[in-house]
C-alpha distance (Angstrom), angle and dihedral (degrees) to the residues before:
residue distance angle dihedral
X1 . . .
X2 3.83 . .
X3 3.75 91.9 .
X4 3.86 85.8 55.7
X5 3.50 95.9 53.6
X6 3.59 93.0 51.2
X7 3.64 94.2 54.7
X8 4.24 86.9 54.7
X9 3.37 90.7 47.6
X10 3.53 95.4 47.4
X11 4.18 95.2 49.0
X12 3.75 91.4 38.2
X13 4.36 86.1 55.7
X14 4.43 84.0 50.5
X15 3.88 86.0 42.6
X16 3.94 81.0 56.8
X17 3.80 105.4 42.9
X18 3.80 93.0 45.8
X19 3.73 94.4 57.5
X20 4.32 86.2 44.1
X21 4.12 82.0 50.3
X22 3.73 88.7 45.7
X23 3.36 101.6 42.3
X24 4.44 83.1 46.6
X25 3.66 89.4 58.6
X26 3.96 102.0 36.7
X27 4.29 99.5 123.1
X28 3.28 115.7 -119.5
X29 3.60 118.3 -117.0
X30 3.71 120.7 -120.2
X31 3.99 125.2 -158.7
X32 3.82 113.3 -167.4
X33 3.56 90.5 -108.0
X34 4.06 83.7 61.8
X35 3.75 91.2 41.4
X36 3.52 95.5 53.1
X37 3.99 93.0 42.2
X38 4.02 88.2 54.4
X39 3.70 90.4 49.2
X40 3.74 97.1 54.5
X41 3.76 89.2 36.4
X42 3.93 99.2 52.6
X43 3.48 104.8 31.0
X44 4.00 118.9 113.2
X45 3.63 93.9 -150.0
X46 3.85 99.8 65.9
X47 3.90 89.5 45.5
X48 3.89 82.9 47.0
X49 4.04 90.0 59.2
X50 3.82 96.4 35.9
X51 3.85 84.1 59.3
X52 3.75 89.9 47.1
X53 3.89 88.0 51.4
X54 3.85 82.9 54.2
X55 3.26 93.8 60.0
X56 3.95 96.7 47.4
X57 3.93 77.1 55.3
X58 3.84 97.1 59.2
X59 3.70 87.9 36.4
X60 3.83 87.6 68.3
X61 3.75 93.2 46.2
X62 3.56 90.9 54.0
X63 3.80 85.9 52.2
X64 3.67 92.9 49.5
X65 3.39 95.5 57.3
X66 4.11 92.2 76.0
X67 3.46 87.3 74.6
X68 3.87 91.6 64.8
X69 3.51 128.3 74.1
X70 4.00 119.0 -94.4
X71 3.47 114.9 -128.5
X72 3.83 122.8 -174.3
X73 3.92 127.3 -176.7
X74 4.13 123.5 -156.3
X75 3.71 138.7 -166.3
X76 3.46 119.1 -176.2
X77 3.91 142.9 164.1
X78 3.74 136.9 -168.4
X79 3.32 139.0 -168.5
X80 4.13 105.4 -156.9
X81 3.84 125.0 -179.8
X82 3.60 148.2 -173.1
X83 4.17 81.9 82.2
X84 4.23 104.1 -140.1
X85 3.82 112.1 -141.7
X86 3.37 143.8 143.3
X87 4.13 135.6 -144.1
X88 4.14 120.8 -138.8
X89 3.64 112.4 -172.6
X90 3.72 110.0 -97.3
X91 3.79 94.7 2.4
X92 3.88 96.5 74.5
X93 3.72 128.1 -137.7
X94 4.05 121.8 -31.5
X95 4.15 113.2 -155.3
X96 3.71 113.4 -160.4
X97 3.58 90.1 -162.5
X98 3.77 144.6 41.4
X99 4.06 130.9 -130.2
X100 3.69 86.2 -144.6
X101 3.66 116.3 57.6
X102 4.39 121.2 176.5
X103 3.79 120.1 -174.4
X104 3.88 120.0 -175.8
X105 3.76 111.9 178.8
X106 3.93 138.5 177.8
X107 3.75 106.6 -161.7
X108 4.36 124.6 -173.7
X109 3.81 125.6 -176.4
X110 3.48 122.2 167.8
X111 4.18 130.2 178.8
X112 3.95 108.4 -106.3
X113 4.18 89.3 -172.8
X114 3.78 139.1 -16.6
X115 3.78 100.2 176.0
X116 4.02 92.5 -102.9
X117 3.88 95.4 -53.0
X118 3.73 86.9 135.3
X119 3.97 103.0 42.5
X120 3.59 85.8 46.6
X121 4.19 90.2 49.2
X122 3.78 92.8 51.2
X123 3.67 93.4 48.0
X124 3.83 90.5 55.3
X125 3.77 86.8 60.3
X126 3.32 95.9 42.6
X127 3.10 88.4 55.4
X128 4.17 94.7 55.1
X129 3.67 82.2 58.3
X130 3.30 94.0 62.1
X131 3.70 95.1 52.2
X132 4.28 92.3 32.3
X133 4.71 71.8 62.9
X134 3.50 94.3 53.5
X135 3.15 99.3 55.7
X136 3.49 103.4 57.3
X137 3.86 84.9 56.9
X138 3.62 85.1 45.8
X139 4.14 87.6 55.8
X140 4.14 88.6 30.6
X141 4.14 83.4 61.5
X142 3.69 100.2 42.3
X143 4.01 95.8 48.1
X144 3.84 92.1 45.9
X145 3.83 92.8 47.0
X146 4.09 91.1 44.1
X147 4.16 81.9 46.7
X148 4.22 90.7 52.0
X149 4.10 93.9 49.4
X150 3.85 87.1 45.1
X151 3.48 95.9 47.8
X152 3.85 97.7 50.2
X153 4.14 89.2 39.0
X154 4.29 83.4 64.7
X155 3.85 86.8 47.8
X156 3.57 99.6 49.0
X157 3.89 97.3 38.2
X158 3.68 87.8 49.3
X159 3.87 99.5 49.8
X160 3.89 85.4 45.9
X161 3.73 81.4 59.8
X162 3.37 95.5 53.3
X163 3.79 94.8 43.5
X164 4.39 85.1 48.1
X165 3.84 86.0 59.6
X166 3.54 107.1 46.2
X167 3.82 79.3 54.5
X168 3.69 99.4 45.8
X169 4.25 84.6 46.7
X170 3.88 93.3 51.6
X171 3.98 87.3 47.4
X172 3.35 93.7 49.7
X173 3.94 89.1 54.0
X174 3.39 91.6 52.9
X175 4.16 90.7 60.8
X176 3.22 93.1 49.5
X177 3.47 87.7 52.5
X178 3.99 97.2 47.8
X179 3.87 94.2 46.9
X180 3.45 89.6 56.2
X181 3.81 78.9 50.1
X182 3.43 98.7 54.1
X183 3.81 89.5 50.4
X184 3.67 92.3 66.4
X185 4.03 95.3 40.7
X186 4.04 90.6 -105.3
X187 4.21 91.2 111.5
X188 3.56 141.0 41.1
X189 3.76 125.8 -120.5
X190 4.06 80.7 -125.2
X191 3.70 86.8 66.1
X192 3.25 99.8 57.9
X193 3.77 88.8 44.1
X194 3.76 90.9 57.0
X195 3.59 96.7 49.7
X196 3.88 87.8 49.0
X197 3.47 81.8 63.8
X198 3.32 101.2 48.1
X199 3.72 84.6 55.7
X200 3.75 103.0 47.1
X201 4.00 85.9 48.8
X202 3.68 88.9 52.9
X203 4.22 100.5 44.8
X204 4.30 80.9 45.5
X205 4.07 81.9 60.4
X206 3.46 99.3 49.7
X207 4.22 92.1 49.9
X208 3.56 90.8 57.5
X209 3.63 92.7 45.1
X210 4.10 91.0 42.8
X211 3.98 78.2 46.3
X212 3.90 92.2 59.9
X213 3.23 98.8 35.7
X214 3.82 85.2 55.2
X215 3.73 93.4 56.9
X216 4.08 90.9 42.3
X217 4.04 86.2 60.0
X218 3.49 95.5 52.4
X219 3.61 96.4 49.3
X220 3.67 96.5 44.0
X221 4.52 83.2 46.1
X222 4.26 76.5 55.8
X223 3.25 93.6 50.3
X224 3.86 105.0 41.9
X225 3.42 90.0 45.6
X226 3.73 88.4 -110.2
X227 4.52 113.7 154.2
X228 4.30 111.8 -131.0
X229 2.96 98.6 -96.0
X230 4.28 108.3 47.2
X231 3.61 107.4 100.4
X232 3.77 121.9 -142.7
X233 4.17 132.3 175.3
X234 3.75 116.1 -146.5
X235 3.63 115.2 -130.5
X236 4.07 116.7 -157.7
X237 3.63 147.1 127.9
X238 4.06 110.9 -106.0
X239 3.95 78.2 -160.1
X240 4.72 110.7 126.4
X241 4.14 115.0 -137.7
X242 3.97 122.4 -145.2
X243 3.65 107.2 -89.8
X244 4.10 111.6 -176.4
X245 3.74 122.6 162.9
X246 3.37 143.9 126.3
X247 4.03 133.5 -72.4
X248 4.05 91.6 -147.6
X249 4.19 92.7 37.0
X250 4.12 87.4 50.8
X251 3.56 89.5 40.9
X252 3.95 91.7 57.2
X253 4.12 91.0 36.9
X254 3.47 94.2 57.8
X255 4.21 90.1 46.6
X256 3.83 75.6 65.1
X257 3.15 118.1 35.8
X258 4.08 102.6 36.7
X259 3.48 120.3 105.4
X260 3.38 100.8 -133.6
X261 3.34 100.3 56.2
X262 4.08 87.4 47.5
X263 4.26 86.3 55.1
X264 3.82 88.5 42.5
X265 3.54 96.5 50.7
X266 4.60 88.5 46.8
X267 3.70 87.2 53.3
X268 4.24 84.7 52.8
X269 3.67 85.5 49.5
X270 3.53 95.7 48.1
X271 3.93 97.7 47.1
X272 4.17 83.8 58.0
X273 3.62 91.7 48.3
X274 3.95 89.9 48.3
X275 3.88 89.6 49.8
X276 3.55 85.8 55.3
X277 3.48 99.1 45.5
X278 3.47 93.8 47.2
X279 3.89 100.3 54.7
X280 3.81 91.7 56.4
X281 4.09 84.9 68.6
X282 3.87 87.6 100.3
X283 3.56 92.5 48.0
X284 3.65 114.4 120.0
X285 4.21 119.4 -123.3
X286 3.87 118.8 -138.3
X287 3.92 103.9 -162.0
X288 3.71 135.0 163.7
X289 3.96 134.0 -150.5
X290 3.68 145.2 174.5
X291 3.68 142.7 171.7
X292 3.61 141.3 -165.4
X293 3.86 127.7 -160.4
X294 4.24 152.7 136.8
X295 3.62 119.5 -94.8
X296 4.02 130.5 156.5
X297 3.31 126.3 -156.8
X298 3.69 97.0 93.6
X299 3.62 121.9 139.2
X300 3.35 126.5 -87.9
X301 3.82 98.2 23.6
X302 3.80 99.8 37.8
X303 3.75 96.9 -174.4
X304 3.97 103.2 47.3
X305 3.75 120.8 99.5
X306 3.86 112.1 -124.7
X307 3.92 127.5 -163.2
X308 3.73 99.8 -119.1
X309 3.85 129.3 173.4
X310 3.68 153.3 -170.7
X311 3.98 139.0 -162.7
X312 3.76 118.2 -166.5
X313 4.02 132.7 177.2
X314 4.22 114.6 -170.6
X315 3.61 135.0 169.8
X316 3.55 121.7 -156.2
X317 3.73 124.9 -143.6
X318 4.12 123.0 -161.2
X319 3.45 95.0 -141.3
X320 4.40 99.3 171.6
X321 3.18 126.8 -11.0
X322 3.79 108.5 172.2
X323 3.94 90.2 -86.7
X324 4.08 84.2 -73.7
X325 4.08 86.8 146.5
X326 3.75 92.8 51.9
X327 3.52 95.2 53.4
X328 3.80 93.7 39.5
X329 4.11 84.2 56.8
X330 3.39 95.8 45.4
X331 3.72 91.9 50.7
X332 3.30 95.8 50.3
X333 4.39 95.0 50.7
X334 3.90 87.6 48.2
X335 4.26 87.4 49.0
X336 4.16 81.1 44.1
X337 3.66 89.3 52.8
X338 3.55 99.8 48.9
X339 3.69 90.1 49.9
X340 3.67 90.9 54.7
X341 3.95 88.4 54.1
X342 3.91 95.1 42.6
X343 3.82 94.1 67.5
X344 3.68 89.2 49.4
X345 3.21 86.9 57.5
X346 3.52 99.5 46.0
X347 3.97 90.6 43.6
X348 3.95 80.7 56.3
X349 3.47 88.0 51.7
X350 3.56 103.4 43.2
X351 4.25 93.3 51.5
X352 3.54 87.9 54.3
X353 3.89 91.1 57.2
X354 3.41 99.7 39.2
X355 3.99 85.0 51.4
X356 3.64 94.9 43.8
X357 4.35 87.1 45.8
X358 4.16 93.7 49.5
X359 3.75 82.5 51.8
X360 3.17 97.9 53.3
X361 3.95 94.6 46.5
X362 3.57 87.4 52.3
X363 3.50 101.9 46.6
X364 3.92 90.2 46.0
X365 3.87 92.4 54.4
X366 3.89 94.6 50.1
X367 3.47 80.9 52.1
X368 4.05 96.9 58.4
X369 3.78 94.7 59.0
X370 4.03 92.8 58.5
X371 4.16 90.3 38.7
X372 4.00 84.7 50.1
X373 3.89 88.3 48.7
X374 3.42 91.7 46.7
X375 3.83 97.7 58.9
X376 3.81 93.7 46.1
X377 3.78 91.5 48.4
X378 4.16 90.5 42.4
X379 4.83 79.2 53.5
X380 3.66 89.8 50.7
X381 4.16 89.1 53.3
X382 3.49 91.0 45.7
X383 3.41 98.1 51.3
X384 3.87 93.7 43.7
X385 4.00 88.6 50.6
X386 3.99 90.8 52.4
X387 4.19 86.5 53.9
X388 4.15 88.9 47.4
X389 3.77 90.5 44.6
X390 3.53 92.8 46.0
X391 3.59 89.5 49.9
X392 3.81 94.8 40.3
X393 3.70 97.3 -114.7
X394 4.26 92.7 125.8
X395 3.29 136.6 22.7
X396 4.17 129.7 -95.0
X397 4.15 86.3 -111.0
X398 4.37 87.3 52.2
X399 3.88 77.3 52.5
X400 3.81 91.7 53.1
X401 4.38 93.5 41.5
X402 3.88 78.8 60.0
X403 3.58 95.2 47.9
X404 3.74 98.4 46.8
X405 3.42 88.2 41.3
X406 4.08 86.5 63.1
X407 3.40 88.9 49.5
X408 3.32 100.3 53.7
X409 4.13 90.9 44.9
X410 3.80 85.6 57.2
X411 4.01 102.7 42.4
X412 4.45 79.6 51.3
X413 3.69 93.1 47.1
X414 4.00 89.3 49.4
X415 3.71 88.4 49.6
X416 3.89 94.7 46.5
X417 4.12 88.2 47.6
X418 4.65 88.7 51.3
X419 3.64 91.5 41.4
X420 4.08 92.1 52.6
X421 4.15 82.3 40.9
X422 4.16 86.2 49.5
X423 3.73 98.0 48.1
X424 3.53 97.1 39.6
X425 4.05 88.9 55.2
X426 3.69 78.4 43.0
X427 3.56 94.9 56.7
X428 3.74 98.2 48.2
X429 3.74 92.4 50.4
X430 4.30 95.1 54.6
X431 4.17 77.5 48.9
X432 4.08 94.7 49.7
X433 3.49 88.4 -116.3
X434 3.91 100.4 178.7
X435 4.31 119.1 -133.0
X436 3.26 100.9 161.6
């Protein structure tokens, strides 16, 4: 009786673990909410421009600190020699200097006025910020976009999948029908050859389409953040919403709204704050300074350190400098001007994709309505070839052209419904459309 126990209690602790195991290995199921989170949570390249935006940051603090005083402590000895003295008779020797000479000094300086060379220097980094910003939403939009198309690639491959093995499971029905055919003299041998065919053609579809799904899954694992070997399921509806705007109102969104056009206009900003900058370089700079320290080596007690201090205001005046300021202002006006022409170009640019993306979108959903037609139309055949092959009228490989035919509706009307999905994404990403 003990023995039997034992054996329960044994299968009943491996009834346990498995479910543990299972429950360990059960993929986790991503929405594209979730998808798009782990993307923007995992990936290097955001964390690469945050820390770039950090620098900016202490960029400015560094800038700041012209506007505080400068304060500078020293501590210095020296050891000086030939020793100058000179001998009166009866009053000994007198040395005007000391071998050992100690100097401990506090100095301050601080700039009074430079003509707004230092506003005009923080606002140029500022203004780097501003751009070092963009860009992250500039990466932010890219990733989540390249996350969408990969997430409805998986779906699409893997319903096409599922649509290639209900078809490669009705074909293989219909062999198994037609050798038992041929066994009573009712089917060729060359029928069962042809729908061998059929069937080879159709498992060779679904390897390439395992294949790509394959390489989808390990991008979107690379993207997510997700290691090789961490399984996950995606979970989403294949299903299109109405989209109706506007060419001309998406044309003028997207002039707002894209992140190019937001970093092209910075690096405008930047050139005019550089020009300004720049032409201050022949500004004069008032400043003032003191300092305050001990020191020996003061006559007549050589070797006593004495407070001793000084108090200073100077202004310096550029004078020449090899026309350096010129060229430094004409630099920056030909970088200004090349800014101004790079977001016409890229307003160029971005019509022509937001034309080229609405026509896409609306050429993909005049395309649904046939594809949908052409699925219920490929049902009605197949249901009117079971009736004539039940009745004898056509053959079991008529039966199959139906069939395939079905298939082949389906797997067109799944691509029709991804490519609207694809170019609407598409759409809202030439607009700026944000996801994140």
């Amino acid at each position: 009786m003990k023995f039997y126990f034992k054996i329960i209690f044994v299968m009943i602790l491996f009834g346990l673990i498995s479910v543990v195991q299972a429950q360990q290995i059960k993929p986790d199921s991503l929405s594209l909410k979730e998808v798009i989170n782990l993307t923007l949570t995992n990936q290097p390249l955001i964390n690469q421009a945050i820390e770039q935006v950090n620098a900016e940051d202490a960029k400015i603090k560094e800038q700041k600190s012209n506007y505080y005083p400068q304060v500078d402590g020293s501590l210095s000895y020296a050891w000086i020699g030939p020793i100058i003295s000179l001998s009166f008779p009866g009053m000994g020797n007198f040395n005007f200097n000391t071998p050992n000479n100690y100097d401990m000094h506090v100095s301050a300086g601080y700039t009074l006025y430079d003509f707004g060379k230092r506003e005009a220097g923080l606002d140029l980094i500022k203004s780097y910020k501003l751009s070092a910003e963009e860009k992250i939403n500039l990466i932010k939009s890219n990733l989540s976009y390249s996350a969408i198309q990969t997430f409805y690639t998986i779906l699409f491959l893997e319903k096409s999948i599922n649509v290639t093995d209900d078809q490669i499971n009705t074909l293989n029905k219909h062999l198994d029908v037609t050798k038992k055919k041929v066994i009573t003299g009712s089917a060729t041998d060359f029928d069962v050859l042809t729908t061998e065919v059929r069937i080879a053609s159709a498992q060779n579809a679904k390897i390439d389409l395992q294949n790509a799904l394959r390489k989808e899954k390990i991008y979107l694992q690379n993207l997510i953040g997700y290691n090789s070997e961490q399984p996950f399921n995606l979970s989403g509806n294949f299903t299109l919403n109405e989209f109706n705007a506007n060419e001309d109102s998406l044309i003028i969104q997207a002039y707002k709204m894209r992140p190019e056009i937001k970093l092209a206009k910075d690096a405008e900003n930047s050139a005019k704050i550089s020009q300004n900058l720049y032409s201050l370089g022949d500004r004069p700079t008032i400043s003032i300074g003191a300092n305050y320290g001990l020191k020996n080596g003061f006559f007549p007690n050589l070797d006593v350190l004495r407070g001793n201090w000084a108090a200073a205001i100077s202004v310096n005046i550029p004078i020449f400098n090899g026309y350096r300021t010129d060229a430094k202002v004409e630099e920056a006006e030909a970088n200004l001007k090349s800014s101004s022409q790079e977001i016409l170009s890229l307003e160029r640019k971005i019509k022509t994709e937001v034309q080229s993306a609405y026509s896409d979108l609306q050429l993909n959903r005049e395309k649904l309505a046939t594809t949908k037609l052409q699925v219920k139309q490929a049902e009605e055949a197949v249901s009117r070839a079971v009736v004539k092959y039940r009745d004898g009228v056509i053959t079991n490989l008529d039966l199959i052209d139906a069939e395939t035919t079905l298939a082949e509706a389906k797997l067109l009307y799944l691509q029709v419904i991804y490519k609207n999905l694809i170019s609407k994404y598409a759409l809202e990403k030439v607009i700026g459309t944000v996801v994140w």
